[in-house]
C-alpha positions in Angstrom: 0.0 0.0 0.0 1.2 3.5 -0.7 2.2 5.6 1.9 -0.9 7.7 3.3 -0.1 10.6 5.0 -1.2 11.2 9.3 -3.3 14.3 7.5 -5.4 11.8 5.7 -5.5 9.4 8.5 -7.0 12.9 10.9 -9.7 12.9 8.2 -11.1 8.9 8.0 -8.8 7.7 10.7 -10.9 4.3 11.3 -9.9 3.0 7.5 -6.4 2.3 8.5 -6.8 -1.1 8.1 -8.1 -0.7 4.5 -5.4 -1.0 1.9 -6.9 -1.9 -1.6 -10.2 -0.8 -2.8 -11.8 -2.6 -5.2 -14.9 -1.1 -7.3 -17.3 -3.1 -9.4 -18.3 -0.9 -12.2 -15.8 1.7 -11.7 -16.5 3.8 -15.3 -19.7 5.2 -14.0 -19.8 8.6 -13.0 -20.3 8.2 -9.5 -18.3 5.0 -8.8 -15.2 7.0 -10.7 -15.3 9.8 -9.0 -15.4 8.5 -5.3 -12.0 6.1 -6.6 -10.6 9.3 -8.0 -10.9 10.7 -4.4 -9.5 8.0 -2.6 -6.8 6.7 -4.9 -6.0 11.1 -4.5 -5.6 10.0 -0.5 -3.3 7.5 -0.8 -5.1 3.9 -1.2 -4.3 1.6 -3.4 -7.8 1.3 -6.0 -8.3 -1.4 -8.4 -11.9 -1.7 -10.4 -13.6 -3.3 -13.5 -15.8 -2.5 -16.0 -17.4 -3.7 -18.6 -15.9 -1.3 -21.2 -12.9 0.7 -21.0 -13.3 4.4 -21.9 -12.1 7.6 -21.1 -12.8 7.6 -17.2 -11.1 4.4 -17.2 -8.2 5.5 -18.7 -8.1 8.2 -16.6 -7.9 6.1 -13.5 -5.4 3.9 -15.1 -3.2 6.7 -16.0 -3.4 8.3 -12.1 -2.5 4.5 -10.8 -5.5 2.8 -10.4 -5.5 -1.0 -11.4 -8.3 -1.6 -13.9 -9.9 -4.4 -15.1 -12.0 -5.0 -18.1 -14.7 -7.4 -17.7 -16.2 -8.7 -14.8 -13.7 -12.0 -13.5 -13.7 -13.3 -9.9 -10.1 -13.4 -9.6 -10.2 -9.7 -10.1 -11.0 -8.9 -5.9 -7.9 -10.9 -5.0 -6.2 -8.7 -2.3 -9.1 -6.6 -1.9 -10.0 -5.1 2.0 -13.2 -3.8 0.4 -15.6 -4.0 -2.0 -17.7 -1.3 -3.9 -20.3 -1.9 -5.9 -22.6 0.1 -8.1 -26.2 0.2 -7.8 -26.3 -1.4 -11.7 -24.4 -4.5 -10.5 -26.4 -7.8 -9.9 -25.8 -10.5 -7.8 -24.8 -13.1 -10.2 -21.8 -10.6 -11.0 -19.0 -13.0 -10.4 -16.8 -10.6 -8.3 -19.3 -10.0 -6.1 -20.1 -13.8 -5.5 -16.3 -14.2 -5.4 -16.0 -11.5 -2.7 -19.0 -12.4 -0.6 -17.7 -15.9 -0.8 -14.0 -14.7 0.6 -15.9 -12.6 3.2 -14.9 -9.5 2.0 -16.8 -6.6 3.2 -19.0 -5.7 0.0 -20.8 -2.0 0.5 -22.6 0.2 -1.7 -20.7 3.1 -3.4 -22.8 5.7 -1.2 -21.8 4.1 1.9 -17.9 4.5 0.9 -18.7 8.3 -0.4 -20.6 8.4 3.8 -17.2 7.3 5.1 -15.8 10.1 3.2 -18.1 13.0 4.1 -18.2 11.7 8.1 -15.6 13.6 9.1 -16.4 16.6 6.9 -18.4 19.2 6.5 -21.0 17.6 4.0 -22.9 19.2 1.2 -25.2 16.7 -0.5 -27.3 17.6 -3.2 -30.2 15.9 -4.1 -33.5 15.3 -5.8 -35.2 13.9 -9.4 -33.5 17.0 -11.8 -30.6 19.7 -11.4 -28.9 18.2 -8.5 -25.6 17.1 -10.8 -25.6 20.9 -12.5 -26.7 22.8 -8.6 -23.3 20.6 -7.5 -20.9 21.9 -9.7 -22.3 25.5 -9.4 -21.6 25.0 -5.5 -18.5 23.6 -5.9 -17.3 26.4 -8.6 -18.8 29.1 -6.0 -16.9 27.1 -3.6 -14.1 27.0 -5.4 -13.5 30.6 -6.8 -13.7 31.6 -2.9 -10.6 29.6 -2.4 -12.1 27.3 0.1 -10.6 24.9 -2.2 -13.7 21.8 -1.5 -13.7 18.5 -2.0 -16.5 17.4 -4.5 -18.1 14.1 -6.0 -20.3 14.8 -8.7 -22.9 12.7 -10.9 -20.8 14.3 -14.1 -18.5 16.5 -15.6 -17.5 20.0 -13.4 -16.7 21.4 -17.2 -14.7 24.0 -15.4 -12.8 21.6 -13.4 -12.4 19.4 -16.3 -13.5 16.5 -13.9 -16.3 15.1 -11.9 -14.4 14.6 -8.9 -11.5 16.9 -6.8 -9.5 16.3 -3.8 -9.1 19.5 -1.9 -7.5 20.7 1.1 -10.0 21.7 3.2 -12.9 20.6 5.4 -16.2 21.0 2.8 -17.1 18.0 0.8 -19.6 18.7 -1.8 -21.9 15.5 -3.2 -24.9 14.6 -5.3 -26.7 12.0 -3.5 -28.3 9.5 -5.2 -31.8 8.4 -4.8 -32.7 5.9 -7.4 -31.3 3.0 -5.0 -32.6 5.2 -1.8 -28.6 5.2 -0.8 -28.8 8.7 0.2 -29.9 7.6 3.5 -26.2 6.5 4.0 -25.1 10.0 3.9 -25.0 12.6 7.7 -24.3 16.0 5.3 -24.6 19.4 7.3 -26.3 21.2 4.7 -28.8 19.5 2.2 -30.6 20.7 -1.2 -33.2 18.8 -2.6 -34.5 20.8 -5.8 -37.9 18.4 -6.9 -38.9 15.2 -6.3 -41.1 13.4 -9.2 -41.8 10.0 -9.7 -38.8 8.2 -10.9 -36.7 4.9 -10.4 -40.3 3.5 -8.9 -39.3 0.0 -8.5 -36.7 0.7 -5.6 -39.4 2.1 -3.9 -41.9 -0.5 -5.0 -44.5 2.0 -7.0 -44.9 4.0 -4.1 -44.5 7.6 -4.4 -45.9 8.5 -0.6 -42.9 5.8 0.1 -40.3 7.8 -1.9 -41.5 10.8 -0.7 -41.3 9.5 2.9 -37.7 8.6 2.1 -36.8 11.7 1.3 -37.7 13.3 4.4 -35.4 10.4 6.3 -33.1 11.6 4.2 -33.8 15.7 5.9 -33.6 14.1 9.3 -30.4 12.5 8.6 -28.9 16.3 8.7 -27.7 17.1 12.6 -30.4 19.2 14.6 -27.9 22.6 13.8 -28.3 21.6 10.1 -29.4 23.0 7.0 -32.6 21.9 4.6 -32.5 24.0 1.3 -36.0 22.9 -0.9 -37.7 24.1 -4.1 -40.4 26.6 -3.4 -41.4 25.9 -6.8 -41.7 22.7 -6.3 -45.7 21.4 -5.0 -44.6 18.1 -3.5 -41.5 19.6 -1.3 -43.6 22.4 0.3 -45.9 19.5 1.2 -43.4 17.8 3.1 -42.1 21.2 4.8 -44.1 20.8 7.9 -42.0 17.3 8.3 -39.1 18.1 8.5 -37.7 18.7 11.7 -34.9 20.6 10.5 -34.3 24.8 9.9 -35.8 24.8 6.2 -35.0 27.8 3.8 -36.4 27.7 0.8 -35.9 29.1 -3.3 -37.3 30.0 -6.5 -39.8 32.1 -8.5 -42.7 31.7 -5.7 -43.3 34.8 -3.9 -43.4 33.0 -1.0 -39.6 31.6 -1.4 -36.9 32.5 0.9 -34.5 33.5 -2.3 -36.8 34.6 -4.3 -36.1 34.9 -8.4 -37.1 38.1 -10.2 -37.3 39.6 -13.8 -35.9 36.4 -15.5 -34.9 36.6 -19.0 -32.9 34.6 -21.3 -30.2 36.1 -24.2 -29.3 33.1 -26.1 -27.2 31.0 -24.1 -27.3 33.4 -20.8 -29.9 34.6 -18.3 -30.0 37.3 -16.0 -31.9 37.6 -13.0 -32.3 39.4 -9.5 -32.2 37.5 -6.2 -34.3 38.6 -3.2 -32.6 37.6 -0.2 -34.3 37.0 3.4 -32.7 40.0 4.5 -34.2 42.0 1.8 -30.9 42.3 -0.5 -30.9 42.5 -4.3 -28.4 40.6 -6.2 -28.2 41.0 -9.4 -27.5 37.3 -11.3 -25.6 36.6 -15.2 -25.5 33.5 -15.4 -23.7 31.5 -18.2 -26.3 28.9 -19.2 -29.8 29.3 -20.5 -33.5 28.4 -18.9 -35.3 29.4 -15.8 -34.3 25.6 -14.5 -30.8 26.6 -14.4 -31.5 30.0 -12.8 -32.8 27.5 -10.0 -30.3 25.6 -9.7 -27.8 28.4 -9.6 -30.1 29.8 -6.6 -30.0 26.4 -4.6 -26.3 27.1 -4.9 -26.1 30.9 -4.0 -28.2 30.2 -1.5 -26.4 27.8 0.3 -23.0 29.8 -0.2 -25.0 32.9 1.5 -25.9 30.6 4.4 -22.5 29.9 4.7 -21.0 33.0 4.8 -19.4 33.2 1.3 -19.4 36.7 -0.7 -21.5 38.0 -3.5 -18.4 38.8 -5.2 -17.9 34.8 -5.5 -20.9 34.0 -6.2 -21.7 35.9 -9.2 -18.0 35.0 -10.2 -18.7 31.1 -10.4 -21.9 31.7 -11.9 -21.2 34.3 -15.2 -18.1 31.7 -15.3 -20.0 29.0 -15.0 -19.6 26.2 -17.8 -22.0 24.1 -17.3 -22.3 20.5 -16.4 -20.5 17.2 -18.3 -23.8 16.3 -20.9 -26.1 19.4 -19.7 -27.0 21.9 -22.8 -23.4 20.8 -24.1 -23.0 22.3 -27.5 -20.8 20.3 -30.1 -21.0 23.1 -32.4 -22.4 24.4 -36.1 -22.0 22.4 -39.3 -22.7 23.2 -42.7 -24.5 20.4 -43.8 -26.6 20.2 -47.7 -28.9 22.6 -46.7 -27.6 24.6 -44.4 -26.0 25.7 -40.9 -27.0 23.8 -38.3 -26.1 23.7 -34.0 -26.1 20.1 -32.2 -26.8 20.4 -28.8 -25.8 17.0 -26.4 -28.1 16.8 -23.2 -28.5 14.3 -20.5 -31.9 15.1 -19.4 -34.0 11.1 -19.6 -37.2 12.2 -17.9 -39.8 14.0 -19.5 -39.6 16.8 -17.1 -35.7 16.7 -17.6 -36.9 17.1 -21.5 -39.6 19.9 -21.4 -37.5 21.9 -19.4 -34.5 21.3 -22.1 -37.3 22.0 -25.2 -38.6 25.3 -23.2 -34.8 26.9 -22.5 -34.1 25.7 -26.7 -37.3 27.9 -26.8 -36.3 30.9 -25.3 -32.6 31.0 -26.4 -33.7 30.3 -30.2 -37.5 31.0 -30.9 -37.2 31.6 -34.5 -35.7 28.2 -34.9 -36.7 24.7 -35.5 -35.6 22.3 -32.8 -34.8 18.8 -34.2 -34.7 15.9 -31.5 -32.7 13.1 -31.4 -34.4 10.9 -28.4 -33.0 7.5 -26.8 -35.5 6.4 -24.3 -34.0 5.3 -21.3 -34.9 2.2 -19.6 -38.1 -0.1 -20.5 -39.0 0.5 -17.0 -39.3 3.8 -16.9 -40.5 4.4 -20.5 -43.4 2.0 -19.6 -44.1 4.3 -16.2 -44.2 7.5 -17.6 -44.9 6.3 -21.4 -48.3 9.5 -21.3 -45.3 12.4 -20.2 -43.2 10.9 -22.7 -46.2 11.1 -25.7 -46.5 14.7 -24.9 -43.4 16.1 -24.6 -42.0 14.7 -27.2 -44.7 16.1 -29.6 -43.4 19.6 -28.5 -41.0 19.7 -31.3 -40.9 20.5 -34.5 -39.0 17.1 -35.6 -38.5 13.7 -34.1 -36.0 10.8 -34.5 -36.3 7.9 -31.8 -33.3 5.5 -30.8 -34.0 1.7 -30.1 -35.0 2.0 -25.8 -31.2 2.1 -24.0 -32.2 -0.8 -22.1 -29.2 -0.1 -19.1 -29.4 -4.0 -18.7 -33.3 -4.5 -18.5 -35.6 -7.3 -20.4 -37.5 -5.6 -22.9 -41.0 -4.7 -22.0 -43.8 -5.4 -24.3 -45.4 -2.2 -25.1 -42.7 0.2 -23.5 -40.7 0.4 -26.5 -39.7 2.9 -29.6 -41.9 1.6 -31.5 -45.2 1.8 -29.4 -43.9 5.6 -28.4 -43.8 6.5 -32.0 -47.0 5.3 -32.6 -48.6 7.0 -29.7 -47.0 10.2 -30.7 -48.1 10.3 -34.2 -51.5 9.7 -33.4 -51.5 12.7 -31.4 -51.0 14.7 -34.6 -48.6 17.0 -34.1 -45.1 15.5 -35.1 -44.2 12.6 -37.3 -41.5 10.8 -35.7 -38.5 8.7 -37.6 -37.5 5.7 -35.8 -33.8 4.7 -36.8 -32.6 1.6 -35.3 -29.4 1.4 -36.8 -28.1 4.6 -36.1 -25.1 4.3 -38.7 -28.2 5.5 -40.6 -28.7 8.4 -38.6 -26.3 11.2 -40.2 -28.2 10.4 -43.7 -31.6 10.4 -42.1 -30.4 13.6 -40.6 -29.4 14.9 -43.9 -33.0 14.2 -45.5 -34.7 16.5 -42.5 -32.9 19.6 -41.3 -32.9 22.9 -42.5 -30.9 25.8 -41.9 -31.0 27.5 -38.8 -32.4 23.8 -37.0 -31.0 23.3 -33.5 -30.5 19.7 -33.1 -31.2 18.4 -29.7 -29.3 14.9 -28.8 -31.1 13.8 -25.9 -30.8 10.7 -23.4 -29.3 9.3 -20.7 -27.3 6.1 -22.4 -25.2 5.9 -25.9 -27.0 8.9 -28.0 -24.2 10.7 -26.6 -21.8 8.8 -28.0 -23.5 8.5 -31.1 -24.1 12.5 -31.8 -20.4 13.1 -30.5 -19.2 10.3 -33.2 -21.7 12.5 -35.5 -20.0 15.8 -35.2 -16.5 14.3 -35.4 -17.8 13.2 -38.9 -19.3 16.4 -39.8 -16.5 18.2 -38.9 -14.3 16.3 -41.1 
């Protein structure tokens, strides 16, 4: 085992005995950055995947051992396991390790371990929380209280999704489609929205879910901090339940930071903050929609609870760069007829999706927006199959993906085919399913115009496809 310092032992002083870490499913953006924190404190890490890639690489290249494919031998010498919440139990290193009594724990218990003897930020809820991270951990940053942070995907301004700083804040999404958040003792806690999603961990329950999530409040020390969503119906009915100081924000007059005057030039918004003490601040922001001026207002109002200046606030935030996969642009391409922009977003749920159609919307309303949509999961396109119908029909073209089925059995009627159906019975947008999606650039071709903004949007490989696009249109 490498050396690790007496600082690092001060911090988690009761993992001495730990020396290799082993992840199962290390290339996901959670798992990654958590091993990118601790292999950063001195343990040795080792992890497998199913693919390598570019976090991979990444991990090999800082001195992490890494594994492709899934083998039992691959735990030998391990202290610890971590597994991901998308591993099963017929995963043959986690039989191998269970069988060889090796402690197997979820990743949010080991990211727990990390935050217990920090001061904890954790960041939750069904939209925004990966962007409302990185905004506190750039506002964070930029005051020089140099945080540590684990986040769901790219800090674009960091150039990573993980950091290992010097100081005593920890900043953290916290992940509820497994309910593992409950793992986690932050000091301050956002929860931006909470909608139905991933309903088969909490067995098609919402009251349960929503019961979860205030566990989740209480888990926060009696001196702690609840930020919520005034905008949001279902958190202001759970207010009087939590038995915690609760200060809330958004566009409600009845929000603690309130939003005013919104409005949206292209890719930037500007805004005015009411504080509780009656204070104006005057917002830029450096990414478009009135979802984003949320989630920047979750963050400023945590850094103003916490003592940090307006100066770097509104510093991280008109600097702000946005989220890995949130609004990215890949750029403008002449194409046969015409100039075109192709946007890559994560957003998988159809509130995730309106909200990304309405800011394409305001930034561009003289355009055409062109989707390009992967459904996510048979599970939860067969839940919310009526949101889906609608919003997709909000554009003005549609091409749908085979269903990204993140390791699920196909479910009959939950698929791209019954969507497209649905959809074009509604009338308002005749959608292209492409199934091979080598076709895609040609189909693409036969369909835009110039001036179209073309939206990639999904939670699985459409990324990688419409990146793989523009690299060939740029060529």
């Amino acid at each position: 085992m490498k050396h690790i310092s007496d600082e690092i032992r001060k911090i988690i002083p009761e993992m001495r005995r730990v020396q290799q870490i082993h992840f199962i499913g290390i290339g996901g953006a959670g798992m990654s950055g958590i091993a990118e924190i601790l292999l950063n404190e001195g343990y040795d890490i080792s992890g497998s995947d199913i693919a390598d890639g570019v976090v991979t690489q990444r991990l090999a290249q800082a001195g992490a051992k890494i594994f492709i494919g899934h083998q039992a031998e691959n735990v030998q010498g391990a202290s610890v396991v971590v597994v991901s919440s998308a591993i099963h139990e017929d995963n043959p290193e986690l039989i191998a390790a269970k069988q060889n009594r090796i402690p197997v724990i979820q990743r949010a218990q080991m990211l727990a371990e990390i935050m217990r003897f920090r001061h904890g930020i954790a960041v939750a809820g069904t939209h925004g929380k990966t962007t409302t991270t990185a905004m506190i951990s750039m506002i964070y940053t930029q005051a020089k209280l140099d945080p540590t942070f684990v986040n769901g995907g790219l800090v674009k301004s960091a150039g990573k999704n993980a950091h290992l700083g010097a100081s005593r804040y920890l900043i953290a999404e916290a992940d509820e489609s497994d309910a593992s958040f409950l793992h986690l003792q932050p000091m301050v806690s956002v929860v931006t929205n909470i909608e139905p999603d991933h309903m088969d961990t909490y067995e098609g329950d919402f009251e349960k879910m929503k019961s979860t999530y205030v566990k989740f409040l209480h888990n926060l020390p009696f001196y702690g901090l609840a930020v919520m969503c005034a905008d949001d119906a279902v958190l202001m009915e759970l207010v009087p339940q939590v038995g915690r100081q609760v200060l809330t924000y958004g566009f409600s007059e009845h929000a603690d930071y309130r939003i005013e005057d919104y409005e949206q030039t292209g890719f930037q918004g500007h805004y005015t903050v009411v504080c509780p003490s009656g204070e104006r601040i005057n917002v830029l922001l450096n990414v478009p929609g009135k979802h984003n001026a949320l989630n920047a207002t979750a963050a400023l109002a945590v850094a103003k609870e916490e003592g940090i200046g307006n100066e770097a606030i509104l510093e991280a935030l008109a600097d702000f760069q946005g989220a890995g996969r949130r609004f990215d642009q890949l750029g403008e391409f002449i194409r046969p007829n015409g100039k075109v922009r192709l946007v890559d977003d994560y957003g998988h749920h159809p509130t995730e999706v309106g909200v990304t159609i309405k800011a394409a919307r305001e930034g561009w309303g003289d355009k055409r927006i062109v989707m390009i949509f992967q459904p996510h999961r048979y599970s939860r396109t067969r839940d919310l199959f009526d949101n889906f119908v609608q919003v997709l029909s909000q554009v003005d073209a549609l091409i749908m993906l085979d269903v990204y089925a993140a390791g699920e059995t196909p479910i009959v009627g939950a698929d791209s085919k019954a969507l497209c159906r649905s959809i074009r019975n509604l009338g308002k947008v005749d959608p292209i399913l492409v199934s091979d999606t080598e076709q895609l650039g040609d189909v693409l071709d036969q369909i835009i115009q110039d001036g179209d903004l073309i939206l990639a949007q999904g939670a699985g490989s459409v990324s990688k496809i419409s990146r793989g696009l523009a690299e060939r249109w740029k060529a």
